[in-house]
C-alpha positions, 0 to 999 in steps of 0.5 A, a space after each residue: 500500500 501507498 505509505 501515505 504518512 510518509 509522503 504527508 511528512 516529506 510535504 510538512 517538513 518541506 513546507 515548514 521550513 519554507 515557512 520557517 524562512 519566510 516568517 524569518 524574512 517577514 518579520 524582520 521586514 516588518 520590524 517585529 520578533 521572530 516567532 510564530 507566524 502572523 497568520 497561522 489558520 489562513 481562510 481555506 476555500 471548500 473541497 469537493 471529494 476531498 480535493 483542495 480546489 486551490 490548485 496551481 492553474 493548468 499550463 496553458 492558463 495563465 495566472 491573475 497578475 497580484 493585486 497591488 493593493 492586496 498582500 498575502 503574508 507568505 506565511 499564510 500562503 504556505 500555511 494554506 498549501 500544507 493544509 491543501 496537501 494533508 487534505 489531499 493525502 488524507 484523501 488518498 489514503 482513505 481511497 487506497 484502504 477503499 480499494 484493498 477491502 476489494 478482494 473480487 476482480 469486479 469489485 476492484 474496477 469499480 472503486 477503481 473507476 469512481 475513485 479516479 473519477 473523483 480524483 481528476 474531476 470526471 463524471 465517466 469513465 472505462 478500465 480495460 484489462 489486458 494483461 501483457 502476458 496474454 493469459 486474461 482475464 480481458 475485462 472492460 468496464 464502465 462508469 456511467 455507460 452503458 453497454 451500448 455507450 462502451 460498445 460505440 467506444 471499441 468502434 474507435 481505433 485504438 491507436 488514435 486514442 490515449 488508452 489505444 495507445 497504452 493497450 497497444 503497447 506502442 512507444 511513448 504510450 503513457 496516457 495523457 489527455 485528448 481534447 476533442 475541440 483541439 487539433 485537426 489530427 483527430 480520427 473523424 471516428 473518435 470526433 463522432 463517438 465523443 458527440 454521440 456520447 457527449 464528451 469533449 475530453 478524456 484523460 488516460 492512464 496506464 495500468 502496470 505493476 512491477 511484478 506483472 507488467 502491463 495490465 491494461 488502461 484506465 481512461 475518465 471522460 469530461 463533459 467539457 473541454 478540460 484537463 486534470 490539473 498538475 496536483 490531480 495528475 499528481 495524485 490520480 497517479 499515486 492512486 492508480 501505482 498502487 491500483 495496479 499492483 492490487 489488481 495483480 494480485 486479484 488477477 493471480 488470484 482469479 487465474 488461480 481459481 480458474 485452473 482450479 475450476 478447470 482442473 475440477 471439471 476435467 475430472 468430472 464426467 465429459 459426457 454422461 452415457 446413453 442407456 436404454 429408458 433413462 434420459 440423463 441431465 447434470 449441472 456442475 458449478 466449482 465454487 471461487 475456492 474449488 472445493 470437492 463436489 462431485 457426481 458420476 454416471 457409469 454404465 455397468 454390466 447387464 444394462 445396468 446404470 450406477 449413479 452417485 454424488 459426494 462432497 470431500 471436505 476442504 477447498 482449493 486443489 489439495 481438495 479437488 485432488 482427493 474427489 478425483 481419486 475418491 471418485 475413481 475408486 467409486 467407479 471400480 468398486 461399482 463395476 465389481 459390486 455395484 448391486 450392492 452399494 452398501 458395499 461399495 461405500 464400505 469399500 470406499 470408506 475403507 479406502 478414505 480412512 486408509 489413504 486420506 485420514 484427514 478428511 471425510 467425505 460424503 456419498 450417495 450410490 446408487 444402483 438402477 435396473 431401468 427395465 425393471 425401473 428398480 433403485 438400490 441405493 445407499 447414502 453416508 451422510 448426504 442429502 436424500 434424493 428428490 423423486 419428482 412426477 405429476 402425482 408426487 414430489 418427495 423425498 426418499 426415506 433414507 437411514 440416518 448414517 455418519 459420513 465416511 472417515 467419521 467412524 471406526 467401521 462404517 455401515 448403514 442399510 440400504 433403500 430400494 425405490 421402484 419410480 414410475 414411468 416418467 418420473 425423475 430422481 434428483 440427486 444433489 449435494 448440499 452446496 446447492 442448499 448452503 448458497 440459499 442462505 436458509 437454514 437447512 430446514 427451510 433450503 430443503 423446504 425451498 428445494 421440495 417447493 421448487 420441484 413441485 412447482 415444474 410446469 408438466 410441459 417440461 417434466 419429460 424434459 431433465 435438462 429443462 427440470 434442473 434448469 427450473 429448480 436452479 433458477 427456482 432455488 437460487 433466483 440469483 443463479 449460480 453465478 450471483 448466489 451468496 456461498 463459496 460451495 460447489 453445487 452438483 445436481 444430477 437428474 434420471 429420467 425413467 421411461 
């Protein structure tokens, strides 16, 4: 972070000593003692967004000559200069512990793009992301735009604008200002775009940290024909180095998850097979840690059909890893004794207690007959499947057991269910029911209400029934929804 008491000492030190050598040569030009200076609390003009409006006029203005008959003790010009300084650098710091509370990449852009705005006297503004290294993620955000407004935007070259240039990586690109009443070497395009939008200005500046390099551009647009002063140029830029290397880090971060999330799916099921009289359907979603969520469906000897889901305890790889190998193991003991799934949870418990004694895990297996429509399963500690059609929409009576790992031997019965033609068997875990945010009772009150509620026009449909619960369970969806778990549904079908 910016050491912001730092910078507000070096500018007190620096300005106390002039002040100390003013008020020396004033009073004795005044014939009076050397001391504290006439004018210690000097009128301070007001401040809009923490700003000092007494800023040193821009290069191409010129200042009001001195009245003649009206003098300034100097002490009290630079009184009021370090009184403008603390102000600003006040503001500063409170702008950069905004920004470091942010630990989600969106979130970052928009404190980004309102502090800037507020640091340079703009109204709008865009950041784009794109990270030299090619590896994304590319992101292109906006304040006060539309998505039709930042559409027009992309449409002007990139290399006539300020920003253009800095994302392009050409030579010189270090940001600056583009005034669109000045200089007739403006793209007709950017004219056009700046009249549909109503801005007469922008000022660019580059986003680049040390460690990550080129990041991409923030540009904020003006009303009218102006420019930031030297002190906002100032400050914007102290702001946007340390912006820079916070949004590295959440970058390194969303790259992270992302691998995780990958490496999650890639684990999972590419395809769910096609056997005869079972129509199948799944919807998968790793959470921003990657946690150990998981399901499969396994063709097995004599038309048979294994279905299971799980959750491995813990988050991020060291638990992705552990459902890939539970997961594995599950599918070779289904193909030796699936038609009996108490045994093939025994056999995984074992193996959880032998290989990862850490952790635990919780599972549902079980084995389908579809030409008798007959469901042998057992459960270890997981929620009860949902059995929906148009007469009924319950959950099935499972015996009470302790996930695997939890006890020194585990076992519990089994339970046989027999669906009728066209009804479906949703298997889920409870990531689904921890993003509601309820208590368990009420998310599972919630989740009965949602199936019940299926339009009969898609019940022969399971992608369209999972597509109805979800938006039904979480009307934020998946994406939005409050919770860091992993959410895993699976739907069969019985014809």
């Amino acid at each position: 972070m910016l050491d912001i008491p730092s910078l507000v000492r070096v500018h007190v030190d620096a300005l106390i000593a002039a002040q100390n050598d003013m008020g020396v040569c004033d009073a004795i030009a005044q014939n009076r003692p050397v001391g504290k200076p006439a004018a210690m609390s000097a009128p301070h003009l007001p401040k809009v967004a923490g700003i000092d409006p007494a800023v040193p006029p821009p290069a191409h203005t010129h200042a009001p000559l001195p009245s003649p008959v009206a003098h300034t003790p100097p002490g009290a010009v630079l009184q009021d200069r370090l009184a403008g300084w603390v102000s600003d650098l006040t503001t500063l710091h409170e702008l950069t512990e905004r920004l470091a509370r942010t630990t989600v990449l969106d979130d970052a852009l928009d404190e980004l793009l309102k502090a800037g705005a507020a640091l340079v006297g703009a109204r709008r503004g865009l950041v784009v992301l794109e990270p030299s290294d090619g590896l994304g993620p590319t992101v292109t955000k906006g304040l006060g735009l539309a998505h039709a407004d930042l559409g027009h935007i992309e449409t002007v070259p990139r290399s006539v604008t300020a920003y253009g240039r800095i994302l392009d990586g050409l030579p010189g690109a270090d940001g600056g200002c583009d005034l669109m009443a000045e200089g007739d070497g403006l793209d007709p395009r950017h004219r056009e775009v700046a009249a549909r939008l109503g801005y007469a200005a922008s000022y660019a500046l580059p986003l680049a940290a040390e460690s990550a390099g080129r990041l991409g551009a923030a540009v904020w647009l003006y009303d009218e024909s102006a420019e930031p002063v030297e002190r906002q140029r100032h400050l914007a830029g102290l702001y946007i180095r340390y912006a820079a290397e916070h949004l590295a880090r959440l970058i390194e971060l969303e790259r992270a998850r992302t691998h995780v999330a990958t490496v999650a799916e890639e684990l999972l099921p590419s395809r769910l097979p096609r056997v005869a009289r079972v129509q199948l359907a799944a919807r998968h979603r790793t959470g921003p840690r990657g946690g150990g969520d998981w399901y499969d469906a396994l063709p097995l000897p004599e038309g048979a059909l294994g279905l299971a889901v799980g959750s491995v305890t813990g988050a991020g790889p060291s638990a992705v890893a552990a459902m890939g190998r539970l997961r594995a193991s599950l599918r070779a003991y289904a193909v030796m004794e699936g038609e009996d799934p108490v045994a093939v949870l025994s056999d995984l418990e074992l193996l959880l207690r032998l290989t990862e004694p850490a952790r635990s895990a919780t599972a549902l297996f079980a084995y389908c007959e579809p030409a008798r429509r007959k469901i042998v399963l057992a459960g270890a500690g997981h929620a009860p499947p949902l059995v929906i059609g148009n007469r009924r929409t319950e959950f099935v009576e499972t015996s009470l057991s302790a996930p695997l790992g939890m006890l020194a031997c585990w076992e519990a019965p089994s339970v046989e269910l027999s669906p009728d033609p066209g009804e479906t068997v949703l298997l889920y875990t409870d990531g689904l029911l921890h993003r509601t945010g309820e208590p368990m009772d009420r998310a599972f009150a919630r989740l009965h209400a949602a199936a019940a509620s299926v339009p009969k026009a898609i019940r022969d449909d399971p992608d369209a029934v999972l597509d109805h619960v979800l938006r039904t369970v979480l009307p934020d969806g998946l994406d939005e929804a409050d919770g860091a778990e992993d959410v895993v549904m699976l739907a069969a079908r019985f014809a």
